[in-house]
C-alpha positions in Angstrom: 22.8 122.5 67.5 21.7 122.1 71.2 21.3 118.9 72.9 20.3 117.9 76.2 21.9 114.6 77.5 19.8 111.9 79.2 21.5 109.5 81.3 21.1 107.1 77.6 23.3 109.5 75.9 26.1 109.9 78.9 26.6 106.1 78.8 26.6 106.6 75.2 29.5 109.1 76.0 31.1 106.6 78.5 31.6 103.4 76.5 32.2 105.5 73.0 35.3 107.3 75.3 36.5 103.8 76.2 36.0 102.3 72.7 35.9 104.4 70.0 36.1 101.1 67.6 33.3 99.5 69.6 30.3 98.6 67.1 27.1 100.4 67.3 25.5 96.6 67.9 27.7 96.0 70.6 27.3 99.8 72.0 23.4 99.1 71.6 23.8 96.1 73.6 25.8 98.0 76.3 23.4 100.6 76.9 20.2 98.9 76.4 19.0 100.1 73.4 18.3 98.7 69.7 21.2 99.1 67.3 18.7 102.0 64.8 17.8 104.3 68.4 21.3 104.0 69.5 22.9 105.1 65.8 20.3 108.2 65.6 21.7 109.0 69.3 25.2 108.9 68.2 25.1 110.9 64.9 22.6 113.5 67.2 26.1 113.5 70.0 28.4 114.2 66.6 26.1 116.6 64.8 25.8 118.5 68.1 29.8 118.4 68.9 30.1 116.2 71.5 32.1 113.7 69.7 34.5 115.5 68.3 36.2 112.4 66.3 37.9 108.7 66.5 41.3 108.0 67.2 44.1 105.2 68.1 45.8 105.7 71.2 49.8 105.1 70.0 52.5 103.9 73.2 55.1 106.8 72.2 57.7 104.8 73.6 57.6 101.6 71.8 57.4 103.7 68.5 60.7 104.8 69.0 59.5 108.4 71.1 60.6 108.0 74.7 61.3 111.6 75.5 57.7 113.3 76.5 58.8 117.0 77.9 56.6 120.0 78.8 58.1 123.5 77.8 56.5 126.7 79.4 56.7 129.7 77.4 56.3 133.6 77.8 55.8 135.8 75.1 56.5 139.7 74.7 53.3 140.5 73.8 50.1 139.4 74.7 47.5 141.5 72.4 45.4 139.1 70.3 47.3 139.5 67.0 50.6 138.2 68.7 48.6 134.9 70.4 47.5 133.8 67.1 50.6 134.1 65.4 52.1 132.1 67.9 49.3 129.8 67.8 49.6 129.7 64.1 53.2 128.9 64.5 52.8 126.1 66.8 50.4 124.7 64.6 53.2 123.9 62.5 55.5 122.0 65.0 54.9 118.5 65.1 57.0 117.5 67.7 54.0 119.7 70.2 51.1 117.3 70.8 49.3 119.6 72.8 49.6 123.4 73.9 47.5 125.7 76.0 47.0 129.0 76.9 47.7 129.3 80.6 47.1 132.4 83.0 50.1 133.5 85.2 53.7 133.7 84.7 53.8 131.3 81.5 51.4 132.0 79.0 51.7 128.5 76.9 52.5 125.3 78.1 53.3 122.7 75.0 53.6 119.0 75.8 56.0 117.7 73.6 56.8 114.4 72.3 60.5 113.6 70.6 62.2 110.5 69.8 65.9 111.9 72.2 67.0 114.8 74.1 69.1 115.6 71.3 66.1 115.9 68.9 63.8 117.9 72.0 66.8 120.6 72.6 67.0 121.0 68.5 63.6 122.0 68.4 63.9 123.7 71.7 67.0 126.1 70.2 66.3 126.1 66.8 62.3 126.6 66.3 60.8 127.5 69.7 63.3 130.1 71.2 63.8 131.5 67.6 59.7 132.1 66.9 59.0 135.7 66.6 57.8 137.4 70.2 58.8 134.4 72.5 60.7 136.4 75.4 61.4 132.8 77.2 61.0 128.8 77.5 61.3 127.1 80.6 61.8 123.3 79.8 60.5 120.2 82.2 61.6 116.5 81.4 59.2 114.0 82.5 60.5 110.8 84.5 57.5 108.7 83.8 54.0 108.5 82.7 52.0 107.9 86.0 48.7 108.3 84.4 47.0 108.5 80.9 43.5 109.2 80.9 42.1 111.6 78.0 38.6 112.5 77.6 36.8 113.9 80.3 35.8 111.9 83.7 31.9 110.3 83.0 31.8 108.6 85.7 28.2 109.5 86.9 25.3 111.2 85.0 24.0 114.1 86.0 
């Protein structure tokens, strides 16, 4: 489904990005619409893709994770087959929160979140190294979180 946004349906987009709880009275409110208009607009951004889904932001730290870590990997092989196997792999790690395919020298970088060093090098040593047709992993330790914004930046409408 196609949609073309209106400058309704990128504050939509705004306030749903920084409250995914907020009510659709209180979202109707925000953006000047009625609460029925502003549902339709809504289900129209998640039926077309735009909103992808709902979730809780967690502080990793105060849940007992305070090691986030970034590992860079190269693979043997690049043909298609040999991506998706990793990918398929990767899929089942849950210390990796994120991972993308990255042009250059490295051609994955995984954001990884563990509760010690002890617990990220075990992973490191005995899953990530050990996965078929990783050649190597290049590890990076963050020293602090200077900034946490996901979504995308709506800061203007088009």
């Amino acid at each position: 489904m196609s949609i073309t946004l209106d400058a309704t349906d990128w504050r939509i987009l705004r306030e749903l990005q920084a409250d995914g709880r907020i009510t659709n009275i209180a979202l109707a409110g925000k953006i000047g619409l009625s609460p029925p208009p502003c549902l339709r607009r809504v289900r129209a951004l998640e039926e077309a893709g735009l909103v992808t889904g709902y979730t809780a932001l967690l502080d990793e730290a105060a849940l007992g994770f305070s090691l986030t870590a970034f590992a860079m990997v190269r693979l043997h092989n690049q043909a298609e087959a040999d991506l998706r196997a990793f990918e398929n792999a990767l899929l089942g790690w849950p210390m990796v929160r994120e991972a993308h395919m990255l042009s250059g020298e490295s051609d994955y970088m995984l954001k990884c979140v563990a509760r010690d060093l002890t617990a990220f090098q075990a992973f490191v040593l005995d899953q990530l190294t050990a996965a078929p047709n990783v050649a190597s992993v290049k590890t990076f330790l963050t020293i602090r979180k200077a900034k946490r914004d996901p979504g995308v930046p709506i800061s203007v409408q088009p």
